[in-house]
C-alpha positions in Angstrom: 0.0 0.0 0.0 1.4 3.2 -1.1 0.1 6.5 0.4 -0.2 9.1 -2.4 -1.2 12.6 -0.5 -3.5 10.9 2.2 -4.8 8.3 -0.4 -4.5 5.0 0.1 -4.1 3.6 -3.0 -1.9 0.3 -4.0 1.3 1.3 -6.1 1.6 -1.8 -9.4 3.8 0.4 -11.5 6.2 2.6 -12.4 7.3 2.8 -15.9 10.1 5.6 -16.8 7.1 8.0 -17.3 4.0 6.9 -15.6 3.2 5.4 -12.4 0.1 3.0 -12.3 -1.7 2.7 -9.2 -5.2 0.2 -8.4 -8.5 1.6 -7.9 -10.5 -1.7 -6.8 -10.3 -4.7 -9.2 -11.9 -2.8 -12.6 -10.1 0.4 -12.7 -6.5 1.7 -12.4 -5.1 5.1 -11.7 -2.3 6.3 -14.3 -0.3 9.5 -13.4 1.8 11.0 -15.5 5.0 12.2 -13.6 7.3 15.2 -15.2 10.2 13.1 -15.6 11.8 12.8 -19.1 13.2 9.9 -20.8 15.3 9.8 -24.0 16.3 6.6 -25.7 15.2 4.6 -22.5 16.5 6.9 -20.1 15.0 8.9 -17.4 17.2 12.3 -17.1 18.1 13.7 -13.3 15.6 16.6 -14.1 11.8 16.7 -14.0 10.1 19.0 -17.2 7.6 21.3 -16.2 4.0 20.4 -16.8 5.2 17.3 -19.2 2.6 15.2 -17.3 -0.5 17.8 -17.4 0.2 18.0 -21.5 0.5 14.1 -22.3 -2.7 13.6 -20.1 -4.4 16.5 -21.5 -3.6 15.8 -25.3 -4.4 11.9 -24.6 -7.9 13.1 -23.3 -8.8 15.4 -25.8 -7.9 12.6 -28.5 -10.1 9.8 -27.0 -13.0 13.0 -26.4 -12.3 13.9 -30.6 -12.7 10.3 -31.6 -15.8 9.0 -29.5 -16.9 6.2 -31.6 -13.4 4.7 -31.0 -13.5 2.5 -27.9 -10.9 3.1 -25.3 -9.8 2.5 -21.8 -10.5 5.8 -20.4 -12.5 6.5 -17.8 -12.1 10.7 -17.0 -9.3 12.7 -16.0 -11.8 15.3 -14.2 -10.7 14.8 -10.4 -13.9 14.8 -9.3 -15.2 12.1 -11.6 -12.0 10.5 -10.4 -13.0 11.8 -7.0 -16.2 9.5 -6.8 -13.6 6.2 -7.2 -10.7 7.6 -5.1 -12.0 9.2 -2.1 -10.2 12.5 -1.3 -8.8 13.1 -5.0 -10.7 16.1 -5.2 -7.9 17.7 -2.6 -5.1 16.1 -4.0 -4.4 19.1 -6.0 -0.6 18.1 -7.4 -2.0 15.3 -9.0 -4.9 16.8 -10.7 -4.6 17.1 -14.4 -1.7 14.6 -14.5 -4.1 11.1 -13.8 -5.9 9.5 -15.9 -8.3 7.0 -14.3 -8.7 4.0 -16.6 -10.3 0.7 -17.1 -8.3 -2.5 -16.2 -6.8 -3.5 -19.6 -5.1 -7.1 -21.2 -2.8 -5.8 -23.1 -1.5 -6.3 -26.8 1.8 -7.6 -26.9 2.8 -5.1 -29.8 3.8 -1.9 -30.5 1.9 -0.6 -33.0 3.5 2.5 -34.9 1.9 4.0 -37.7 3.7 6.1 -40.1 2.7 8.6 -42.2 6.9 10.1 -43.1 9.7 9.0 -43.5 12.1 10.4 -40.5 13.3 8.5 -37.5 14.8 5.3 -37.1 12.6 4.7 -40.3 14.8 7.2 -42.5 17.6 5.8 -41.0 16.6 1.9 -41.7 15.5 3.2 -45.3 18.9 5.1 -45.8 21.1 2.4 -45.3 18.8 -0.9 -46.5 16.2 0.8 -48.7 13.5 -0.9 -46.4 11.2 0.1 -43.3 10.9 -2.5 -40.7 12.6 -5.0 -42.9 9.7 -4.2 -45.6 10.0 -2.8 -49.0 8.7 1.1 -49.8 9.2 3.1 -52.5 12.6 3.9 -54.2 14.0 7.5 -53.9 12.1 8.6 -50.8 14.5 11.2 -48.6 13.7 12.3 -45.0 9.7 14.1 -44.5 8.9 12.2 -48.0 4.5 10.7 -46.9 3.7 7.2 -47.9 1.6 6.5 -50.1 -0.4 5.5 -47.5 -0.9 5.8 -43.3 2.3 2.6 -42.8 1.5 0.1 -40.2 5.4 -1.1 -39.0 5.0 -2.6 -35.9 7.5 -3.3 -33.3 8.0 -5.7 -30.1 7.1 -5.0 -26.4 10.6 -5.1 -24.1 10.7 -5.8 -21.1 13.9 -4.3 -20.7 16.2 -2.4 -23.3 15.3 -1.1 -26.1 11.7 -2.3 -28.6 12.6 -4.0 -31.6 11.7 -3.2 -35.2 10.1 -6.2 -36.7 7.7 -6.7 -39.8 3.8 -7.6 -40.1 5.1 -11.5 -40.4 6.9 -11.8 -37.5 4.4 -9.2 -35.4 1.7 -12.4 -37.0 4.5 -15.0 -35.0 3.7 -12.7 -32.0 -0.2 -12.5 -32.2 -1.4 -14.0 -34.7 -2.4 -12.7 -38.7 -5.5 -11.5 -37.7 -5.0 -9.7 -34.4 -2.0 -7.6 -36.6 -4.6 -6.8 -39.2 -7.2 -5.7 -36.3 -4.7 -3.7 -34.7 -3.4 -2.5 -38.1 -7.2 -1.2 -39.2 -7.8 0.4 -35.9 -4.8 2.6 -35.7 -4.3 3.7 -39.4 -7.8 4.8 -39.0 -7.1 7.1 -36.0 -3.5 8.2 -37.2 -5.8 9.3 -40.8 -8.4 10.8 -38.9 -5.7 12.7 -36.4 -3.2 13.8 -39.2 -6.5 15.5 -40.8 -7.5 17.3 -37.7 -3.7 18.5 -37.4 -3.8 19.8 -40.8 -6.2 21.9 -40.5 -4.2 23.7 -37.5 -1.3 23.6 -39.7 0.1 20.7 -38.2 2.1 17.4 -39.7 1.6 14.1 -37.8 5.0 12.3 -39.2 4.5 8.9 -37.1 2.8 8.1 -34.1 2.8 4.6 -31.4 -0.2 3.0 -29.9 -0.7 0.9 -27.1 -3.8 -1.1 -27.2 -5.1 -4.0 -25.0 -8.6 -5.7 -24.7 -11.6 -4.5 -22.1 -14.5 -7.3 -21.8 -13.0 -8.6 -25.1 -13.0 -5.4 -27.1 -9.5 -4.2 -28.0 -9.5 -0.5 -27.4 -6.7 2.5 -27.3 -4.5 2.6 -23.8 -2.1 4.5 -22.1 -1.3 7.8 -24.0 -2.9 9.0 -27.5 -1.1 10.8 -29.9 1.1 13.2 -27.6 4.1 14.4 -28.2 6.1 11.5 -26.5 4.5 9.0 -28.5 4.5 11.3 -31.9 6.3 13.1 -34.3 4.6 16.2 -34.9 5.7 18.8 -37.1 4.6 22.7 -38.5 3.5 22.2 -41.7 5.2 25.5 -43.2 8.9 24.8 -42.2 8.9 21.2 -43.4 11.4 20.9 -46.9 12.1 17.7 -48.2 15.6 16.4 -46.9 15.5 18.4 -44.1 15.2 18.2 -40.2 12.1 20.2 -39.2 11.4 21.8 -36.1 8.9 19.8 -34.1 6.3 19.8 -31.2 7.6 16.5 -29.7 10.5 15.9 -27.9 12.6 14.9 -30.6 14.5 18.4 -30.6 15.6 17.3 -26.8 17.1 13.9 -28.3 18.7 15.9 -30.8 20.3 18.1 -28.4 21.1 15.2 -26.2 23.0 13.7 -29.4 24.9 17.5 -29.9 26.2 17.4 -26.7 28.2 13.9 -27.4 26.0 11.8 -24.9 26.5 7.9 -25.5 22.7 6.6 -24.9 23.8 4.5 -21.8 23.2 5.2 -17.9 23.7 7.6 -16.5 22.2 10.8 -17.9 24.0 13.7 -18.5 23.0 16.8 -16.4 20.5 18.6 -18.1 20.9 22.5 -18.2 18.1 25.2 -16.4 17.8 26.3 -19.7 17.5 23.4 -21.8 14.5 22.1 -19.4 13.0 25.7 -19.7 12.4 25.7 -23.6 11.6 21.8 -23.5 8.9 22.3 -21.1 7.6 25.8 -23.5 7.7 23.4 -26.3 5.2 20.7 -24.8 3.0 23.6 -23.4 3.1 24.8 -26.9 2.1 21.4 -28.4 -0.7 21.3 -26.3 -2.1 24.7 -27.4 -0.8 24.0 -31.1 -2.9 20.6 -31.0 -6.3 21.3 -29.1 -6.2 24.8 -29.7 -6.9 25.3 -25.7 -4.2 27.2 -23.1 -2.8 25.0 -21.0 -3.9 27.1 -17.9 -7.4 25.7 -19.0 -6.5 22.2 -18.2 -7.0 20.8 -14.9 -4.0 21.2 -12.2 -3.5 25.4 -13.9 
């Protein structure tokens, strides 16, 4: 039993973001903590609201796409209130927890990709492939697919997801279960990159967790934020080029600048660096529901 500001609630969790918590035997409550992590590692210093913008984006994703079944419950604290007794006064968490329905999940990471950039443009660069599977000849970095990409990975445990292809995520679980999954989130990553484009916005790539409630698989965990995405202003994207971006790839980059090896432990992270990192996710949020983040629960 873990006491979280007076609550009793039992700690299951923590991953290098989120810390999952039990709320009876249906429902689970998933905070979203500040700390950053960059290829699998958490850095010494926390990023300013991080937590408040991934659970808001994620809820006003699931709210945008109604019809498309997911785990979550509410991240209004008193809705959460009504199952944890005495959230309502646990103000430092408000905003940041997501109360959600117990999930089995999919043993799959299922990416969807709409450009080339990433560990895809790098694949593609040196093999002429994306997740071991054949695309288009003469592609160059920000280049779209023909069509929303569905280049699964797997689920580690420990280290570092690996890249595989839709035969060997079949080997994982099973043919039709990978075109299920495949259907579901090239639908939503369509459906989002439209929304985005109409605030100007370029949805590159994007991950999905999903999992099964009462035998329906739904979305889990966080929806197209900018930890899980590649998100990028439509007006300074040129072929070949890096663009800026409203996801935290700009803090890997700078993490790469700076000569850091990947491997424990972190390298100190400067006031400054953390300061226009945490503007940067505050401005994703605005950039992507077209809301202030002082609107969002926890202001």
């Amino acid at each position: 039993m873990v006491v979280v500001n007076e609550l009793e609630l039992t700690h299951i969790y923590s991953g290098k973001v989120r810390d999952l918590y039990a709320v009876g035997t249906e429902h689970l409550l998933m905070v979203a903590s500040d700390r950053m992590s960059a290829y699998d590692v958490v850095m010494n210093e926390p990023i300013p609201h991080k937590g408040r913008v991934l659970t808001g984006i994620t809820d006003f994703w699931v709210h945008e796409f109604r019809d498309v079944a997911s785990a979550l419950v509410s991240c209004d604290p008193a809705v959460i209130d009504t199952y944890v007794a005495g959230f309502a006064r646990a103000h430092q968490f408000h905003g940041r927890s997501m109360l959600v329905r117990r999930a089995e999940m999919l043993n799959l990471e299922c990416i969807v990709r709409g450009r080339l950039a990433g560990q895809a443009y790098e694949e593609y660069h040196a093999t002429g492939t994306v997740h071991h599977m054949p695309v288009a000849r003469g592609m160059q970095l920000t280049d779209p697919f023909d069509e929303p990409f569905f280049t699964p990975s797997t689920k580690a445990q420990a280290g570092h997801d690996v890249n595989i292809d839709l035969e060997e995520a079949a080997d994982l679980v099973g043919a039709d279960m990978v075109a299920r999954a495949s259907a579901l989130c090239r639908d939503v990553f369509s459906r989002a990159a439209a929304r985005l484009a109409q605030r100007g916005l370029i949805l590159a790539d994007t991950k999905f967790e999903l999992g099964f409630v009462d035998g329906e698989l739904v979305l889990c965990d966080e929806v197209l934020t900018p930890d899980s995405s590649r998100i990028w202003p439509a007006a300074a994207v040129r072929r070949g080029e890096v663009p800026p971006s409203y996801d935290k790839q700009p803090f890997r980059d700078w993490l790469d600048a700076i000569g850091w090896d990947h491997t424990p432990p972190p390298p100190a992270v400067p006031v400054e660096v953390v300061a226009v990192t945490s503007l940067r996710y505050e401005s994703a949020y605005e950039k992507v529901t077209g809301h202030p983040l002082s609107d969002w629960y926890g202001a």
